[in-house]
N, C-alpha and C positions, 0 to 999 in steps of 0.2 A: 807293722812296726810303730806305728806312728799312736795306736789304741794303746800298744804294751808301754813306750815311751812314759804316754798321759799318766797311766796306771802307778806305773814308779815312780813318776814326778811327786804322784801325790802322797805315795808310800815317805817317801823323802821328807812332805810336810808332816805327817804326822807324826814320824818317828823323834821332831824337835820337844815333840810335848813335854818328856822329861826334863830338861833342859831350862823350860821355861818355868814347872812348875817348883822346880829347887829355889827358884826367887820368889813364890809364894807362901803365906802364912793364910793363907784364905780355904775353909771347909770345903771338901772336894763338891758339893751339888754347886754350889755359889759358881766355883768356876768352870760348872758345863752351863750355868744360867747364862755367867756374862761371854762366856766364848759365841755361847748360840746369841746373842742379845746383837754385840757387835758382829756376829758374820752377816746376820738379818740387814742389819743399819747397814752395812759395806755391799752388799748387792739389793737395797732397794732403791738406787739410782738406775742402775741395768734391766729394771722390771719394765715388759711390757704386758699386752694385754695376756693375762691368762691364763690356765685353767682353774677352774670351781674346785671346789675341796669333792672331787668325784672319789669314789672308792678305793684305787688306785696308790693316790695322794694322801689319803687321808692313812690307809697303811707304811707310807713311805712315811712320815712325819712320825706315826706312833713308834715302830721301829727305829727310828734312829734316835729317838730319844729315847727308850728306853735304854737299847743298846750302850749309848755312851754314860746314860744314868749308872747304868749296873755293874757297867768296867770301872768310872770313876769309883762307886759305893763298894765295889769288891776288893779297891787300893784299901781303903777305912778298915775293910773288916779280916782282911789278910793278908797276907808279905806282896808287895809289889809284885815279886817276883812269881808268885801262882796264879794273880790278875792276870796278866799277860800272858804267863803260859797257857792259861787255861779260856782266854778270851780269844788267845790265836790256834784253837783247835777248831774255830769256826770252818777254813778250808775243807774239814771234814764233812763237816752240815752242809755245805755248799755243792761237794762231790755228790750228795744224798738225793739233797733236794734236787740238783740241776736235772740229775739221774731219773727219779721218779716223776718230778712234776713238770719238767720240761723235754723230759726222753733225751738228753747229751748221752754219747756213749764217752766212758772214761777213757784216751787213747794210753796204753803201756807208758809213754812217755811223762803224758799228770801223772798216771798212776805212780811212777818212778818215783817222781819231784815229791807227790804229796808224803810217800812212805818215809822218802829219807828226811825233809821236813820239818815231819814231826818226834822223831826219832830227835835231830836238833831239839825242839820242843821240850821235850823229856828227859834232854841231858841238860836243857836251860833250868828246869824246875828241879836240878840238883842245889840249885842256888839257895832255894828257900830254905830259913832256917825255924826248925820246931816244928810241933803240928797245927796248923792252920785250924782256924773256925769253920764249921761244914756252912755256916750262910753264908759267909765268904767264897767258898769256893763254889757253891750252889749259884753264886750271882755271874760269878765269874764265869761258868758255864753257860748260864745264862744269857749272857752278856756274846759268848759266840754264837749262840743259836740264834739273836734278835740280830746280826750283824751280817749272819748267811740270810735269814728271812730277808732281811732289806736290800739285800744285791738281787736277790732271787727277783723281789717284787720289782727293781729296776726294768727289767725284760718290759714291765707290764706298762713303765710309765714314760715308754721309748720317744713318744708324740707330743710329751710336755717338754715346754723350755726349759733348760737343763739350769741357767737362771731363776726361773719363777720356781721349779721342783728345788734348788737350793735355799732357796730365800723362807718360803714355806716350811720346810721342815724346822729351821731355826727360827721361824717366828712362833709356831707352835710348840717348841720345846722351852721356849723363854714363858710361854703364855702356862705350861704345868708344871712348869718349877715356880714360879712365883710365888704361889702358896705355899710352900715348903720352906722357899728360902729369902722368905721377906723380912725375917728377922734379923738376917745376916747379910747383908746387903751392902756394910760400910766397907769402905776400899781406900786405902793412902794413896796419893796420886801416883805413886810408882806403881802400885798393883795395876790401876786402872790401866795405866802404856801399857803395863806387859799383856795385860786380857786381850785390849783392844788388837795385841799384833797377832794373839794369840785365836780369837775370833774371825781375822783377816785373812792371815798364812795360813796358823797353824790348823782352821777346821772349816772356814767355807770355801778357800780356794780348792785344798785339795779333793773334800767332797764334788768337786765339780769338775775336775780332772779324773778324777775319777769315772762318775758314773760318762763322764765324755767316752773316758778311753773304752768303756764295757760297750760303747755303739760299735766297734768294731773284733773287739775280740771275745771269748766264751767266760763263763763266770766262772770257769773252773781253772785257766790260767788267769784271770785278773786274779786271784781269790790266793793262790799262789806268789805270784809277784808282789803282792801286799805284804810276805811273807818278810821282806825284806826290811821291814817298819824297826821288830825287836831285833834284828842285828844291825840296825844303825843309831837304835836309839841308848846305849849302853857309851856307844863312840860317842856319840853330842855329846856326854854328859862327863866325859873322863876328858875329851878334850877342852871343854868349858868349865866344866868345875873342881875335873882331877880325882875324878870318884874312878878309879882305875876298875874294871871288870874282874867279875872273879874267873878262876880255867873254865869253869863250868858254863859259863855264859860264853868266855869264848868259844870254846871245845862244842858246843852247841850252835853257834852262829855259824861255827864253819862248814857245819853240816847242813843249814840250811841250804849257805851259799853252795855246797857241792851240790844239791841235790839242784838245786833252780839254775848251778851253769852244765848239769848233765843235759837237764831237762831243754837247753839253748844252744850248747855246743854240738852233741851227739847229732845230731839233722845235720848243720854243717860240716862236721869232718865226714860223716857218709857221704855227703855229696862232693867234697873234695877228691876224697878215696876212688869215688866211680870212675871219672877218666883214665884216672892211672890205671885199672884193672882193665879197661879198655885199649890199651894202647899194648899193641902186636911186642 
């Protein structure tokens, strides 16, 4: 309970991203630069000694920056709303990978949650309007495969400080956007508080909640419960800015949430139901 908790906690931070970046005027790489810059600065006081850039980490760092590079650069080149749908088909790649390269068997229950899900998913990307740019949606893809590769590679970096393995991936992602986005660098001081909250909350704590909560539970329910991000992050944004959802987006969020409280209630009312069949 207490891995799934971490898991959603973190889902929670990062479903605010919209929210935050509707007070932006700032080119989407500039603000994975400064998110990653200040999550690094906010947990390199909690550093202590450790690990070398081993193989591992050095995967864990390239994945995650590319992943958040390729979601941000797939908002740029296509409707918000296909970024997302098509960056949260990741649980799919996750079910793949965990499957082959780690032997998990699927229990009926994922399977259950992941089918209806994405189904959600599918009724969300009714939202999009017109036909999208294929690099767009190409990154977008993208951008789920480099997101299941980096949970996956989490299993591998169970012994590193979950501290030092935060800190690192955001010092190295600030360290290959630089070159990209050194031209673009200026910020009004409002921009700057919002980055800084939004490096703080919105992307190093809950990466770290995260990869916490996967020490106890499988990649294919964290992978899942993350699922929850695009049906909360549509609410930030209608309750903070008043950008009310379309059906579609609702009429999809609800089917995730059906799918992920089958996948949590069902165990429980079987095991309620049992006594009662028991009793003369």
């Amino acid at each position: 309970m207490r891995g799934r908790l971490l898991v959603l906690a973190a889902a929670l931070l990062w479903s605010l991203a919209g929210v935050f970046i509707k007070f932006l005027e700032v080119p989407p790489l500039t603000i994975v630069f400064y998110r990653s810059l200040f999550a690094a600065l906010v947990f390199t006081p909690f550093l202590r000694r450790g690990a070398l850039l081993k193989g591992s980490i050095v995967v864990s760092a390239v994945t995650y920056t590319a992943a958040i590079s390729a979601f941000v650069s797939a908002n740029k080149l296509t409707t918000a709303a296909n970024a997302i749908v098509l960056q949260y088909t990741a649980p799919i790649f996750v079910f793949v990978f965990s499957r082959l390269v780690l032997g998990e068997a699927i229990s009926k229950l994922n399977g259950f949650a992941l089918v209806v899900s994405m189904i959600g998913i599918g009724v969300i990307s009714l939202d999009s309007a017109g036909a999208p740019e294929m690099t767009g949606v190409l990154l977008a893809i993208l951008s789920g495969v480099l997101f299941a590769a980096y949970m996956i590679n989490l299993r591998r970096t169970r012994a590193v400080s979950l501290v030092y393995l935060t800190w690192i991936n955001n010092v190295v992602c600030t360290l290959l956007l630089f070159g990209v986005v050194k031209s673009e660098l200026t910020l009004s001081l409002n921009e700057m508080l919002i980055l800084m909250i939004m490096g703080a909350v919105q992307l190093g704590l809950p990466y770290f909640l995260f990869s916490k909560g996967l020490q106890t539970i499988s990649l294919q329910e964290a992978s899942l419960i993350a699922l929850i991000e695009p049906v909360l992050n549509p609410i930030w944004v209608a309750l903070v800015v008043g950008e009310i959802p379309s059906s579609a987006t609702i009429a999809g969020g609800g089917m995730i949430l059906f799918g992920l409280g089958g996948r949590y209630l069902w165990p429980l009312l079987i095991r309620s139901a049992a006594p009662m069949r028991s009793m003369p």
